[in-house]
C-alpha positions, -999 to +999 in steps of 0.1 A: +000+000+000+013+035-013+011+068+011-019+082-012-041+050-005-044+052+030-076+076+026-096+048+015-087+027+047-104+055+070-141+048+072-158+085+067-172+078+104-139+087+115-132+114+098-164+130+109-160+125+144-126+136+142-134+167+128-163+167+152-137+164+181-114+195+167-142+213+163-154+210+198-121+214+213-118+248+194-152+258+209-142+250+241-107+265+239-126+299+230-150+295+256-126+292+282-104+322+271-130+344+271-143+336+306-106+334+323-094+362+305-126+384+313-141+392+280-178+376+288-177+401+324-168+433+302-198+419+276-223+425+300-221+456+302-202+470+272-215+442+242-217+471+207-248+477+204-240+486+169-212+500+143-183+518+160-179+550+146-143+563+146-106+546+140-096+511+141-066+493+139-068+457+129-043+428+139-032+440+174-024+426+209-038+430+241-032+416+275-062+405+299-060+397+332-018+397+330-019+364+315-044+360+288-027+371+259-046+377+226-015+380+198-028+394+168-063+388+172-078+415+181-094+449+162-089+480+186-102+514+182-111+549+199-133+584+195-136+606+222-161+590+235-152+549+238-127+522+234-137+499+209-124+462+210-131+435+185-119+399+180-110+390+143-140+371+127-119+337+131-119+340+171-154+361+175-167+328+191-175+335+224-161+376+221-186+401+211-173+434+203-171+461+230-174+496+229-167+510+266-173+546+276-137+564+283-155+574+317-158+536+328-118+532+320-090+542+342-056+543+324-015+544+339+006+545+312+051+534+310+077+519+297+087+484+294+117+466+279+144+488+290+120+517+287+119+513+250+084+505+243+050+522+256+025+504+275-012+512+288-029+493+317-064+500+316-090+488+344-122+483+322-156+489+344-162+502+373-180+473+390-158+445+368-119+459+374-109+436+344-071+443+336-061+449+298-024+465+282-015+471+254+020+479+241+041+501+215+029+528+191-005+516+197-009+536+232+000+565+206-030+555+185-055+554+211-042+584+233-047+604+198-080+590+186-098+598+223-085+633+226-098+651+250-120+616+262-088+596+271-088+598+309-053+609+315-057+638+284-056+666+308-028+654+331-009+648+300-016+682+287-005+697+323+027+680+321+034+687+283+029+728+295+051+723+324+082+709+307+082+738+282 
């Protein structure tokens, strides 16, 4: 028996339950994420009701809970009114966007790695506390796109007039 023949061997019961079995392993994998890392406690409250209106950066990386790490999965955005957050379509199972009020988010910025890259920590709701960073030139992005609604805008302007 060649390499190529061994398809016929495999009775098509197995290959549905085995791609049965991935399937539900996936579903559970994203289920489990998105309790432990907190994203079903911030849908609660904060689940888009509709479109978010303002800019978006696709393909970025955020940090829940100091441990639940979502590389490259995730679509964040900001107007002066919200933070918008998004799982690509692939991982949406189980992650609804978000759209939080700025006034529901407390934010301490740094440094990290030597000082060389920007981080933010926010703590998303005020009854919920859930932890979320994010790194490098998109605390930039956001800090621009809120304006005057990010929450640390006017001690940031304060200390900008003060070093002048």
């Amino acid at each position: 028996m060649n390499a190529q023949d061994w398809i016929y061997y495999i009775p098509s019961a197995t290959v549905v339950l085995i791609s049965a079995l991935a399937a539900a392993l996936l579903y559970a994998i994203f289920f489990v994420i998105s309790q432990l890392g907190g994203w079903v406690s911030l849908a609660r409250r904060f689940k888009a009701a509709g479109p978010f209106i303002g800019e978006r950066w696709n393909w970025q990386s955020a940090q829940f809970r100091g441990w639940c790490n979502y590389n490259n999965s995730l679509s964040i955005g900001a107007n002066p009114n919200a933070l918008y957050m998004a799982a690509i379509v692939p991982f949406r199972l189980f992650h609804p966007p978000l759209i939080i009020p700025w006034p529901e988010i407390e934010v301490e910025t740094g440094k990290m790695f030597f000082g060389l890259c920007d981080t933010a920590r926010f703590r998303i709701g005020i009854e919920e506390r859930i932890t979320v960073r994010v790194y490098g030139k998109l605390v930039d992005r956001l800090r621009h796109a809120a304006g005057p609604g990010w929450p640390l805008y006017y001690i940031e302007q304060l200390a900008a007039q003060n070093k002048l």
